[in-house]
C-alpha positions, -999 to 999 in steps of 0.1 A, spaced: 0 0 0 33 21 -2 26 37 -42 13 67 -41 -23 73 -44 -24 96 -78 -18 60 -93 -48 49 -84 -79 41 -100 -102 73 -99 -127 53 -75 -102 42 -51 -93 78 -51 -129 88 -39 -137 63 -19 -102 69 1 -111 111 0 -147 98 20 -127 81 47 -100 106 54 -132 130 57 -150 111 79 -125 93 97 -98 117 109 -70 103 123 -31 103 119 -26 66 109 -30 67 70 -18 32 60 -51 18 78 -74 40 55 -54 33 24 -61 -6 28 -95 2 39 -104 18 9 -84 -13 -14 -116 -37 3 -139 -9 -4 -126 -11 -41 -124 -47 -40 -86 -46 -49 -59 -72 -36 -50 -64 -3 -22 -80 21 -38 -71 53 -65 -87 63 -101 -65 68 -103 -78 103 -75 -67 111 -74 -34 100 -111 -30 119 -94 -39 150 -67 -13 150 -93 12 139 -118 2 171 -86 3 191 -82 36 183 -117 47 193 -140 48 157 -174 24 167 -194 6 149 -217 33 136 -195 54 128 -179 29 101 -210 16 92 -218 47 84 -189 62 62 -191 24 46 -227 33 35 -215 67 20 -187 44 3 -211 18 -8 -230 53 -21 -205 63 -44 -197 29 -60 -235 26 -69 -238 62 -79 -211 53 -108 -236 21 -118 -269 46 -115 -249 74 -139 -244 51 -172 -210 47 -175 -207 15 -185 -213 2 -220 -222 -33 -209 -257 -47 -212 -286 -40 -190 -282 -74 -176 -246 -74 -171 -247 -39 -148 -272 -55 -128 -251 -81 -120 -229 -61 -115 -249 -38 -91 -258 -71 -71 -222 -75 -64 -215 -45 -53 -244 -48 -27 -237 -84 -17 -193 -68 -12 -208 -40 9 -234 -66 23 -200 -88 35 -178 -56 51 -206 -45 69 -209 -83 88 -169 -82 92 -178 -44 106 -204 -56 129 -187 -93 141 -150 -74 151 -172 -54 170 -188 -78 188 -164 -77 218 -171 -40 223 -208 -43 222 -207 -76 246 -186 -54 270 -209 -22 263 -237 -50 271 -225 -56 308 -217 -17 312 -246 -7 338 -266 27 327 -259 52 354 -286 75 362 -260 104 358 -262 96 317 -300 107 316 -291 143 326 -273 142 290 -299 131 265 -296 143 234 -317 172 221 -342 173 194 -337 208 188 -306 226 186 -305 258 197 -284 291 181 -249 296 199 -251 335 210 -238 365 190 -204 362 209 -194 324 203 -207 329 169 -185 355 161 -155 337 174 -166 304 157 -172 327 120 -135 338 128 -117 304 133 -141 290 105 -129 318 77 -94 315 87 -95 281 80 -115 282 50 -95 305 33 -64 290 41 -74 254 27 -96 265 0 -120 236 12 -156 237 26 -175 209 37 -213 212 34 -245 185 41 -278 183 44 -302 152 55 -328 137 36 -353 115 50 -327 114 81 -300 104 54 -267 133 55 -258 140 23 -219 156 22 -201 179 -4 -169 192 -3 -163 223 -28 -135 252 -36 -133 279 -16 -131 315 -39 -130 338 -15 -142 347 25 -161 379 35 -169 384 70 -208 369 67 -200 352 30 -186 325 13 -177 326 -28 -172 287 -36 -171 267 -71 -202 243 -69 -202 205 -82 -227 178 -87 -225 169 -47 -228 205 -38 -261 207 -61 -275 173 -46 -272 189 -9 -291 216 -16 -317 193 -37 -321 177 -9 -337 202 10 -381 208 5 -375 242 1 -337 241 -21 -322 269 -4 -308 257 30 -280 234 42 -255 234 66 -217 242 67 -194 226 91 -172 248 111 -135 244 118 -133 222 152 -162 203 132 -181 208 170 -198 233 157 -221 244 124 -232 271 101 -268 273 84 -263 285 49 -283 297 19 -276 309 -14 -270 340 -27 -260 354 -59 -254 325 -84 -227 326 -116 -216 305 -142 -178 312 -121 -193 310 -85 -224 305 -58 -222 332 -31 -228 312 5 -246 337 28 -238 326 68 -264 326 93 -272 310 123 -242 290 141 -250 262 166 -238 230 175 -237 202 148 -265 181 140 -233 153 133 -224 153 167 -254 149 184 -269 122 155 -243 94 172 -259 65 151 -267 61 117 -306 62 111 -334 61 90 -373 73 88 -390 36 85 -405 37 46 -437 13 56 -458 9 87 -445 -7 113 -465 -15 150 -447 -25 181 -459 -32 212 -439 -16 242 -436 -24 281 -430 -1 308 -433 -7 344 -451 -43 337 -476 -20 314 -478 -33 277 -491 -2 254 -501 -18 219 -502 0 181 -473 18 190 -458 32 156 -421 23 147 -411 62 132 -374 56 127 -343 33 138 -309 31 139 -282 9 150 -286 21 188 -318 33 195 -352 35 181 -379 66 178 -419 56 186 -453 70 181 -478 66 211 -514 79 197 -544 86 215 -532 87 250 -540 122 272 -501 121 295 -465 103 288 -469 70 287 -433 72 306 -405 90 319 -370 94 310 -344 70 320 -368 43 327 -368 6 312 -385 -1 281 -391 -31 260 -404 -29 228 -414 -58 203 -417 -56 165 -414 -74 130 -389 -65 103 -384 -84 69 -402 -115 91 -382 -113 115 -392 -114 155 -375 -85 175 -375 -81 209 -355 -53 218 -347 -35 250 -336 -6 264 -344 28 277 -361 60 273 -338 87 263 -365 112 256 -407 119 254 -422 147 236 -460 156 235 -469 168 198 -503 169 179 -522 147 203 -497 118 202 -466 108 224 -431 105 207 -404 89 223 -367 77 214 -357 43 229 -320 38 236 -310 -1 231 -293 -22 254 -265 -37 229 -276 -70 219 -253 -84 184 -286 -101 173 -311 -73 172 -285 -47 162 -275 -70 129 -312 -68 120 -317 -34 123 -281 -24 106 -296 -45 77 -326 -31 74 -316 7 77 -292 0 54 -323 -13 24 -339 19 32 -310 40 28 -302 24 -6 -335 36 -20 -332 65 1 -297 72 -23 -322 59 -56 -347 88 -46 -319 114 -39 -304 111 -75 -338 116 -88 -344 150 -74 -342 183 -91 -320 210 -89 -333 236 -71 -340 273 -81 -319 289 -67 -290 270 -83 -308 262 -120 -280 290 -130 -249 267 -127 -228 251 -153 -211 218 -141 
């Protein structure tokens, strides 16, 4: 894995870009073999191997799964744009084996870290950890942090030439990187490309996202301003902290109705609605009911169906919000390999149409001005 990386195939070259950005960290030479299983190239260490280093050094299991699925994202996008001149039938073979590769690193992901999730498994939840659940809403930094954040953020900006903006949709983050222009004190001037125009796409409205700010701790809410066929003026607003940091686990909105039936304090509640999942917790709908079914911290169990399969899962609550005459709560899980392989699989068949859907979408209006 010593040649330099300019030789490279093109996609090994992308794919190796999305883990440097995602996973930051001064040991190289595990990334660089990383991204030759992601390619599917000949490799001399073992996957396993180079899992375990990377879990030794404090990267979990969502967090791999997840820069795996935006991997496994730009490997299919290159099938989904017609680049090949192979028959219909051949590309979708070949699109099967892509899945079924991805399919394979995501078990190898998930069965190296099965000794952290056992040992997680036997950690005891302290009643000090509820005082830190994590909040639906965000709120704005003030004026002063702001400023300072701004500050740092342009310096660093300017000095690398390199922004990193994202977006979510349907609880998917979508990422760009573009070239920085120029900084003003409440502006950005950066050259778009396709990624920058599917993160705005994926917003209802096509005129918000989010940039993420130096120490990455922090974010920026962004909209567009004057567009060119050179440039797309960024316009700053709002600073607060990042959406990325509180979202821990990879999830999804559930595309089907799902029921459950959850247990609290020896009460079973029935017809509860399975809203979204992810590899560490799980979101709920409680309808009809006039108070919380519950309270923060206590133990929950909650049973469900996915693709025929029997899940009993349990855990506790994290959170319960009142809204439009129904009770919303988010579950944390107690680690249990079993239950967390079927919902890894399942958010990540959502998330593949999910990615169909997103390169469907139309530019914007406020961006139907720029030439790729």
């Amino acid at each position: 894995m010593s040649s330099p990386i300019f030789k490279k195939p093109i996609l090994y070259q992308k794919i190796l870009r999305a883990l440097q950005d995602a996973l930051i960290c001064d040991y190289p030479s595990e990334l660089q073999c990383l991204a030759a299983h992601v390619c599917n190239e000949k490799v001399d260490r073992p996957l396993n191997g180079i899992l375990t280093t990377l879990y030794h050094h404090g990267f979990t299991v969502p967090q791999l799964l997840s820069v795996l699925l935006n991997c496994e994202s730009i490997r299919m996008s290159r099938l989904f744009s017609g680049y090949s001149s192979q028959p219909v039938a051949a590309q979708y073979k070949e699109l099967q084996q892509v899945i079924q590769h991805f399919n394979d690193i995501q078990e190898e992901v998930l069965e190296v870290g099965r000794g952290y999730l056992l040992q997680a498994e036997a950690t005891l939840f302290s009643e000090d950890d509820v005082d830190h659940t994590e909040r639906m809403v965000m709120d704005a930094v003030d004026d002063g942090e702001r400023e300072e954040v701004l500050e740092v953020s342009l310096k660093d900006w300017s000095r690398t030439k390199k922004l990193k903006v994202y977006n979510f949709f349907q609880g998917v983050p979508v990422y760009a990187t573009v070239d920085v222009i120029s900084v003003q004190e409440h502006d950005v001037l950066i050259r778009p490309n396709s990624d920058f125009l599917k993160v705005f796409s994926s917003h209802t409205e096509g005129n918000s996202a989010y940039a993420i700010c130096a120490d990455e701790k922090e974010q920026v809410k962004i909209s567009i301003g004057e567009v060119t066929a050179e440039f797309v003026q960024i316009i700053l607003q709002e600073v607060a902290q990042s959406l990325l940091n509180c979202r821990k686990n990879l999830g999804v909105r559930m595309n089907m109705d799902v029921f459950s039936d959850i247990k609290v304090r020896g009460k079973s509640i029935k017809k509860v609605m399975l809203r979204d999942i992810s590899l560490a917790g799980l979101g709920l709908t409680v309808p009809n009911l006039d108070k919380e079914p519950c309270r923060t911290g206590e133990v929950i169990e909650c049973r469900f169906e996915l693709s025929g399969r029997r899940i009993v899962a349990h855990g506790w609550v994290r959170w319960v919000v009142v809204m439009n005459g129904e009770v919303r709560l988010g579950m944390e899980l107690r680690p249990h390999i079993g239950v967390q392989q079927a919902l890894q699989k399942e958010v990540f068949n959502i998330q593949r149409k999910i990615i169909v859907q997103l390169n469907d979408l139309d530019v914007p209006e406020a961006l139907k001005a720029v030439v790729l």
